[in-house]
N, C-alpha and C positions, 0 to 999 in steps of 0.2 A: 210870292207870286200867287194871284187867283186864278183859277181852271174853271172857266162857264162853258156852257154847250147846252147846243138847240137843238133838242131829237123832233124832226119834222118829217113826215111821212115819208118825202125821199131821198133826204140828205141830214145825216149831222153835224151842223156848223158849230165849230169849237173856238175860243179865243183864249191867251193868254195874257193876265194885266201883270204889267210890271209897277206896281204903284199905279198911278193913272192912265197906261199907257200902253194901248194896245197892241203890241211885242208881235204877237204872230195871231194867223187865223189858216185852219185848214180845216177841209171840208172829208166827211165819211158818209160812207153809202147808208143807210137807213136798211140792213137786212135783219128783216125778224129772226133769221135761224140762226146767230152769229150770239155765240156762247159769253160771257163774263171773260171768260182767258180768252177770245178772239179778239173781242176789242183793246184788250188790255194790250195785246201784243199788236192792234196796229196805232195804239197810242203811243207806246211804244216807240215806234218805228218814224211815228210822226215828231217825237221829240227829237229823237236823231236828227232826222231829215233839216229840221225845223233852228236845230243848235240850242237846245234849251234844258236844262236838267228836269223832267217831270219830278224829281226826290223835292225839289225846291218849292215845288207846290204848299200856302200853308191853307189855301180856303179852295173851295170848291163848291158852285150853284148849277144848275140842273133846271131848265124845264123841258117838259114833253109833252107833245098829244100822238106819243104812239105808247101804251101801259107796256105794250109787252117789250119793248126793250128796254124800256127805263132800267128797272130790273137786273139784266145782266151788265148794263153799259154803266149802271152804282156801284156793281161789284168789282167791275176794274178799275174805277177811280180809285177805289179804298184800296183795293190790288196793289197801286201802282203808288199811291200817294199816302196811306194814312189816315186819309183824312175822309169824315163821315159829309158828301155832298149836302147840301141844301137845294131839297128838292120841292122847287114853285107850285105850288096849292094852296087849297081852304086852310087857312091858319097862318099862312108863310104872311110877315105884312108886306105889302108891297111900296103902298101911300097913296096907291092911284085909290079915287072916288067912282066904284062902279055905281054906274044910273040904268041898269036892265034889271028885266024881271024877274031872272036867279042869278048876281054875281057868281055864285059856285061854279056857274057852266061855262064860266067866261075861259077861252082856251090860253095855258100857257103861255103859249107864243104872241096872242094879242097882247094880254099884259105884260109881257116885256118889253114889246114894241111900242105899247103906248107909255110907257116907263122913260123908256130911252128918248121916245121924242119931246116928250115933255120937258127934258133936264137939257135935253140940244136945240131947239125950236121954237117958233114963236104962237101962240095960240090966237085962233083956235087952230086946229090942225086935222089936215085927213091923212091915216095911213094908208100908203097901201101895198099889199103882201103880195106878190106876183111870184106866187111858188105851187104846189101841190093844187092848188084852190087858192083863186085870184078872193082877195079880201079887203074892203077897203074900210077904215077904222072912224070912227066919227070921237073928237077932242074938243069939248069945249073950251070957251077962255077962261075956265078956273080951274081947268084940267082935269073934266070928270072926263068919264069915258063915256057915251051917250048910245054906242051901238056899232053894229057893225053893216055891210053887203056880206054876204059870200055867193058865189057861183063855181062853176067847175072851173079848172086853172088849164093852161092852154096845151099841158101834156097831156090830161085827160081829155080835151076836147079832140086833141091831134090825133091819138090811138081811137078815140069813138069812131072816127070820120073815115080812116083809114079799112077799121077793123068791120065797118057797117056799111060799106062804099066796095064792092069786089073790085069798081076797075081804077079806084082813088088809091094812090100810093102813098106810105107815110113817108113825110120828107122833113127837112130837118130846118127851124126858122133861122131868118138871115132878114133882117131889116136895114141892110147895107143900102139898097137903094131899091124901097118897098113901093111899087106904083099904085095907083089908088085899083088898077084889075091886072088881073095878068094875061097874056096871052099865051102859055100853057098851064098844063094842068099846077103842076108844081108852083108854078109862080102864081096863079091864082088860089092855091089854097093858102101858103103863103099871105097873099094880099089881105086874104080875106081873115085870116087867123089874127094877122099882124094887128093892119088897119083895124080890123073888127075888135080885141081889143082894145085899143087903144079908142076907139071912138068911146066904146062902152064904159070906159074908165072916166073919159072928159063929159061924158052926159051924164052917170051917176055923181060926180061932182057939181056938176050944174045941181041936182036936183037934190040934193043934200045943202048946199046951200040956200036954195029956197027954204026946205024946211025949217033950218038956221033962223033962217029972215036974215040973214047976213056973208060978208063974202071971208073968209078963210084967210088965215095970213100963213099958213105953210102946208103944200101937201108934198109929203115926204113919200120915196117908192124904196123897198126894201122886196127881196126874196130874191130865188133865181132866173128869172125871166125878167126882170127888172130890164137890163141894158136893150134887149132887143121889141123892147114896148114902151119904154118912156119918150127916145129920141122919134114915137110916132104920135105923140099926143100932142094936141097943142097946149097945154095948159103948162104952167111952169111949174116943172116935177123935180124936187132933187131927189139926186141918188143917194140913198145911205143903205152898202151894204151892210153894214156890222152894227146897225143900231140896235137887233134885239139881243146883241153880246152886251150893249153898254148899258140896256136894259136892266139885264141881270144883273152885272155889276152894282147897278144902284140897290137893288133889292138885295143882294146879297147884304150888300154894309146898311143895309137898312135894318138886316136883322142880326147883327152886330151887339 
């Protein structure tokens, strides 16, 4: 069995491959204070939970863009497993062709993302990451990687709004049935967080395409806010939550 996992500033998403075959995926909080034997024991806990022997683990890949947990959350792998993680940085190959102005800086988590879509998807393609910081990835048709957006992601915009607003209350998103305004407050910030994303995601692709000079054959939505922003865009978005575990995966057996 392979053990990947994506330390992402609020959440780290873990998969298990059985052969080719993604077995289980469960999700851990992102806490900076949380020791080598804390995660270890709620790795632990999640193999239980999950019915899987973590002993049975024989590979294990790693990226992060948080340094300081990396760290402790290596040490419980090897803890629990044996086995010394491969951890995604300068040096690790991946095969993607970065086209920016320091490859080095390029985060973790894009490059597995743009990893994964490439071996699922048809090119050119945009990703885009609807987690901590809303990111949308730019894929050429020979599958460089060309660039990225980032802006703030829609928990930090939620807490800014609330926390900068005395008589604005933080409320919780629901795009069940998101009207284009709302008639209270809730449902108006709401609208406006929802829709407002999502408009902002269907005009950054517009305008990514122009630069192109062509129109995209896949844009792919991945991260946690995915579900409650894709079904408000109009553009045709699929959902892949577990593309940057498959990501890994490929780079793992890449460096094989």
């Amino acid at each position: 069995m392979l053990f990947v996992a994506d330390i992402g500033n609020t959440n780290i998403n873990i998969g298990i491959f059985d052969v080719d075959r993604l077995s289980c995926v469960a999700r851990l909080s992102s806490d900076h204070s949380k020791t080598g034997d804390q995660f270890a024991l709620e790795l632990k806990g999640i193999s239980e939970l999950k019915g899987f022997n973590i002993c049975d683990v024989k590979g294990a890949v790693i990226s992060s863009v948080v340094p300081e947990i990396t760290s402790a959350f290596r040490s419980a792998v090897i803890e629990l497993t044996g086995v010394e993680p491969l951890i995604l940085g300068p040096g690790v190959k991946s095969g993607l062709h970065i086209k920016i102005d320091n490859p080095a800086q390029l985060g973790a988590d894009l490059v597995a993302g743009a990893v994964g879509a490439i071996e699922k998807y048809k090119l050119p393609c945009l990703i885009i990451d609807l987690g901590t910081a809303t990111k949308i990835s730019v894929i050429d048709k020979n599958g460089a990687f060309l660039g990225c957006t980032i802006s703030a992601g829609i928990g930090i915009s939620l807490k800014a709004l609330s926390g900068s607003a005395s008589l604005l209350p933080a409320v919780e998103l629901s795009a069940k049935d998101c009207p284009a305004f709302g008639t209270n407050t809730v449902a108006s910030i709401q609208a406006g967080t929802i829709l407002g994303t999502a408009a902002m995601i269907d005009g950054l692709c517009d305008r990514i395409e122009e630069k192109l000079g062509e129109k995209v054959n896949s844009v792919v939505a991945t991260g946690g806010f995915a579900d409650s922003i894709v079904k408000c865009c109009k553009r045709d978005i699929i959902k892949s939550p577990d593309l940057l575990l498959y990501g890994l995966r490929s780079i793992y057996l890449r460096n094989q």
